[in-house]
Structures are given as C-alpha cells and as structure tokens.
Phi, psi and omega in degrees: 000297170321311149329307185281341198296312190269349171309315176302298182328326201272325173271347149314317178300317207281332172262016152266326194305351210229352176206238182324308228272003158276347167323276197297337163328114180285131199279138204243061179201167190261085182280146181214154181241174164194127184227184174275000187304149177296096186326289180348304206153317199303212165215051168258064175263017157285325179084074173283320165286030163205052203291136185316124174264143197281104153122031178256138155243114200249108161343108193246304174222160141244157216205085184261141181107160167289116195199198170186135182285132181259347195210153178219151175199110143282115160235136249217090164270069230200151183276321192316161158265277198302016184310315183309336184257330173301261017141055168303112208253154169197153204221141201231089159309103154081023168114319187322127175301308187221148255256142173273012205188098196227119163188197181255157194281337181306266190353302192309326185273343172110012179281095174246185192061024210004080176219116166310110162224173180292089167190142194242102187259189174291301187292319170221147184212149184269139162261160180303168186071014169099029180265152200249099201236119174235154190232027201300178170243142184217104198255146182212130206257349158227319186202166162217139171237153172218116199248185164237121202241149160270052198293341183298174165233083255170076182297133181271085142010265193228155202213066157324111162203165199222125154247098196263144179212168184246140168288190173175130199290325182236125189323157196276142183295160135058037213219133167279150174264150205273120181232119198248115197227110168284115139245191199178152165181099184264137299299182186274150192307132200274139203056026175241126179276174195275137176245117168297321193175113147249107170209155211232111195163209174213146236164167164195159180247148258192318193143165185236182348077032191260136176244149188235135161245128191273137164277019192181109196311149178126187190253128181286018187252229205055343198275176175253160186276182172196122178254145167224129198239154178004078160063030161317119154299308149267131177305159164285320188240089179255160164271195198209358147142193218303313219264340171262340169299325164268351148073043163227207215214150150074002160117344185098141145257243204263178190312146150195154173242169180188178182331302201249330203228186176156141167229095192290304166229146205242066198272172182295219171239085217217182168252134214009071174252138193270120170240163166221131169207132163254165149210132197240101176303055203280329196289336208226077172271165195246088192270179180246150155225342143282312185194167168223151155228112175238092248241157175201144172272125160288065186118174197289137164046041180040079176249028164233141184208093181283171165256131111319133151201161178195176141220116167307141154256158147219182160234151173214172173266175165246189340321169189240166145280147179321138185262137197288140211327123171314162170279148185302113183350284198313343192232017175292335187240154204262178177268130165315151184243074163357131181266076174310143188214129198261107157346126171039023170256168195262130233272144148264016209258351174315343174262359157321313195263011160280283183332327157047106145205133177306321187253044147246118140206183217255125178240131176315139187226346166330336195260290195290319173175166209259022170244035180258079197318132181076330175081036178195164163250183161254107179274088148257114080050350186313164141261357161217200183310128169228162155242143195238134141312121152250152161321148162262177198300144148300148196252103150002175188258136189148045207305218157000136192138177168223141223232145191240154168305002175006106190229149158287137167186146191253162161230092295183167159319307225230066135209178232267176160301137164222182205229053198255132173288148155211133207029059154079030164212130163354154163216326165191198190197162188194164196257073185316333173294157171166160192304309177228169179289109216238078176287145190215168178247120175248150217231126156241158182237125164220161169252164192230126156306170174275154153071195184285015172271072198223160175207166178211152181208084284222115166223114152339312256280020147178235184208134173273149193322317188280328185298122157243050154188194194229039148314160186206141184220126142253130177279244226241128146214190207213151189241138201201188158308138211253000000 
C-alpha cells in the first residue's frame, strides 16, 4: 500500500513538476518564435498573398542549435472541405531524411473525419473558432524543420501558425525525440489487430488518437488492446476491451474530453456513423528499450471491420524506422457505406431467434465488403460437426410441388463443409472454405409437402484440410418456381 501511495506521489510530482509548481523556477533557455507573420508590415499574417498551391511544401520554421518546441498553434484558412486531411504536417530532427512526425494536419491536432470539433486534453487543444493548439515537447540536440505539404487540389488561401520553441546553450541529456505516426485501414484487416505505433530504438509511447467510421450497425469496441514490448511473442500488457483501453466504460455516454482521455465525438451504433477517442499516457508512459507494438482488436477478436484511422505518439532515441508511404490525398477519408438488399429474399439472420443457440448468432458483415443483404449474416459457430433445424423457407402461393431455391452463404479461413436437408433427403452441399471472407451462391431444387409436414436442416459435417475451424455463415436466400 505504501508503494503504490508513493508511486502515485510521484507521478503528481512529475506532472507539477512541468507546470505550477516548476513555474517559479529561472528558466535556463532562450524563448523564441517563427511565425506567419507579415514581413511587410501588413496584415497578410496568414500570408494570404502567398497561398499554399496544391502540390507545394512550404517551410513553416527552421531551427538551427539545440531546444525544443513547446508549443505549435494553428489556424486554417481554405476553399478545400478536406484541408484537414489534405494539408500534411512534418516534422525533421537533427538533419534526418525522413521526417519523425508525419500526418495530415487534422489527425495530427486529434481532428479525425476532416471535421472541426470542440475539445480539450494536456497536449493539445482546440480554442474556439478552429484554432489548433498542440503542446507535446519536441527537443532536438542540432537542428529542426518543420514543413507543410499541400496535398489537396485546392490553394490553401491563409496557413496562421506560431512555432514557439526554447533555445538552449547544449543539447538536452537523456532525451527521447518526439514521433508522430498517421495510419488508417478502410477497412481494418480482418483477423489482424489495428496497429497503433511499430517502432524500433529505445523509447516510450505516450498515446493514440483514433477516429472510427462504423461499417455496420452494432457497437465498435469489445476490442482488446495489446502492447508488444521488446519483440514480445505475446503481449505483456492485454486490456479488456476498446472503450477501456480508452478509459471510459459501457460503450460511452455523451461526447466529453479531459485531460488524458476523451471521446470528442460520440455517433451512435449505426452504419457510418463517426466516432473519436483518445488516450495520452502522460502520468503512464509505456517504455520500450528495443521496439514497441501498439496494437488493438476491432471489435471482440477482430470480429468487426470498421474503418480506422489514427496517430500514434512516442518518444525515441533515433534513428527511427522509415514510416511507410502516407495513403494517397484521394483515399484518406473513407466511403460511406451502402446498403444492399438482395431483391425479394428473405433475411436469414431473422431465424437466430427461432433457433435460440448460443453459438447462432447474428454478425455483421459491413467491414468486408457491402454485398451482404442487409449487411449482416446467420453466423454458426460449432466446434466440431452439429446439426441446427431451420425454419422452413416461405414458399410462394402454390403450396406443395417443387420449387426451386436460392441460397447465399459465405465462406471464410475457419469455415466448415455444410450440408442442406430437406424433408429428410440431401439436397446440395457446399465447401465453406476460402482464403478471405466470401460471399457466394447455391442453386437447390426442393419438394414441399403439403400443410406443415415439411423440415429443413443445416449440417456441418466437417471440414476442409487448409479450414481451421467448422463455421458456417448464411445471408439470405429466395424460393420461386423450378
């Protein structure tokens, strides 16, 4: 108890130490800016007479000698709807070829979804009216640039901003360099988690960033996080899922920010609805002395595939690795996602609550790909061969006869050989495997008895050799004339 009383002490010293109670102290650096301001005289201190051009990098500070910038402040004049994603800010230590601190400038301020909002944390803050604040520190022991790319196709009108930094007679000790990393995966890989920060030095991470566009009604969490720490097979550090890892609870109540954590926008459990959440490890940095992995499931056991995108922070000594090619201006925001419906069929996942088995239930399918009627399937689950009873198809008016069928059914890694019956004789069969997750079509011919003495039935019954496991998934199907 006393351990933790003073570990807690300690991280209270260490974040006063850095704001009041380091306050009264004499600061032994030099404060200095670079800004937009107007050589002239004037008041183009936007520099409205020299607007960023599409396909431009324009220099916003060089930095020569040892310091570190404390402070960054932006505001944004532009015809683009998309600047915030257009508009790439980086940033370069000490000489370095390729830049420690790459993103689109929304993301980088915690702006995902190229959308202006309201919120405030330690590090960075919006002031009203679309000002832009960030206060991470980025110490650098010879020099710093810091540019602006224009990706858009769109002249960026007016570009404000203050690059306030400290000078210092001798690089700073024992210091990580400040690294900023945009990813994005529309959608996220399916059985793979979403990567927050790969990095290889020694170091610690500091925090994420994530904006979600959901691709499917349901809730976009349950995943868990997972750090891999100095080349760890397993994580060290697993979480318990998304909404906590982020350090609220229950799916969230309304949008709110605060110091460390926050969900700035809060959409519903809807198909493309825009959410955001942080979390800035300041009091709890995660260090590394070889590499980090910082890692998340999209949805429990990545059974969901939302679009992601986020930026990681860290600190490292360098070199860092090369960050791999930004996504192309044009593919930065993701596609709305559409709702498909398979002409006159009937849904399958409506027979979840006849069947009532824990392992049928109804999955979302929105993440893979928009042809999935309704955007969702009937998901089974066994673990070995089962037989499940369905319902039977509705039959046109025409009662008794034979009529023919049409069924949907996906196929995946891990699903199984099936089977469908109907009144007690075979009717077709199908190879549920495949490489990625696959909707496909089957043809059946059936006869219907008269009045209710008719059944149907779904059977597993094994697996193919490359399949590792004995799933089974149906969307839809439709009943018509033979």
């Amino acid at each position: 108890m006393l351990s933790t009383l003073c570990m807690l002490a300690f991280a209270v010293s260490a974040f006063a130490e850095g704001s009041l109670e380091d306050l009264p102290r004499l600061k032994p650096f030099k404060a200095a800016r670079q800004s937009s301001f107007d050589p002239s005289g004037g008041n183009a201190d936007g520099r409205q007479d020299w607007p960023i051009q599409p396909g431009e990098t324009r220099q916003l500070a060089k930095i020569d000698g040892p310091g570190a910038i404390a402070h960054i402040w932006v505001t944004i004049s532009s015809h683009d709807p998309h600047h915030l994603k257009n508009l790439v800010l980086r940033a370069y230590w000490d000489g370095e070829e390729n830049p420690s601190v790459e993103s689109p400038i929304g993301d980088f301020f915690g702006l995902g979804h190229s959308r202006y909002y309201q919120y405030s944390s330690f590090p960075i803050q919006m002031g009203t009216q679309n000002a832009l604040n960030c206060f991470w520190r980025m110490p650098f022991g010879k020099s710093a640039l810091v540019t602006l790319t224009n990706d858009g196709p769109e002249p960026c009108q007016a570009f404000y901003y203050y690059v306030d930094y400290q000078q210092y007679d001798a690089a700073p000790e024992n210091v990580g360099y400040f690294h900023a990393q945009y990813r994005q995966e529309y959608p996220c890989t399916p059985g793979q988690n979403y990567t927050f920060v790969d990095a290889k030095g020694r170091g610690h991470y500091v925090g994420v960033n994530l904006s979600i566009h959901n691709r499917a009604d349901g809730w976009w969490g349950e995943g868990d996080d997972m750090m891999y720490i100095d080349g760890e097979e397993k994580p060290s550090m697993n979480g318990t899922g998304s909404e906590d890892y982020f350090c609220g609870a229950w799916c969230y109540g309304p949008a709110f920010s605060s110091n460390f954590l926050g969900c700035p926008i809060r959409g519903d459990h809807k198909r493309n609805e825009l959410w955001n959440v942080y979390r800035y490890h300041i009091l709890d940095p995660i260090p590394f002395t070889q590499s980090i992995r910082a890692t998340i499931e999209h949805g429990h056991a990545n059974d969901r595939s939302d679009d992601f995108s986020s930026v990681g922070y860290w600190y490292q000594t360098e070199p860092h690795v090369p960050f791999a090619p930004l996504p192309a201006a044009d593919n930065r925001l993701p596609a709305e996602v559409t709702m498909f419906t398979e002409e006159g069929a009937e849904e399958a996942e409506k027979m979840a609550e006849v069947i009532k088995k824990p392992e049928v239930t109804i999955q979302a399918m929105g993440g893979y790909n928009d042809k999935w009627s309704d955007g969702s399937q009937l998901w089974f689950q066994p673990k070995e061969p089962a037989v499940y009873a369905l319902p039977v198809p509705p039959i046109p008016a025409g009662g008794a006869g034979t009529y023919k069928l049409e069924l949907w059914y996906t196929a995946a890694p891990d699903y199984g050989l099936c089977e469908l019956w109907f009144n007690g004789q075979k009717i077709g069969e199908w190879d549920g495997y495949a490489e990625t997750v696959v909707r496909r079509k089957a043809d059946f011919s059936i006869t219907v008895n008269e009045g209710e003495n008719n059944s149907c039935e779904l059977r597993v019954t094994g697996k193919n050799e490359k399949s590792t496991g004995y799933f089974a998934g149906v969307d839809c199907f439709r009943a018509g004339p033979a």
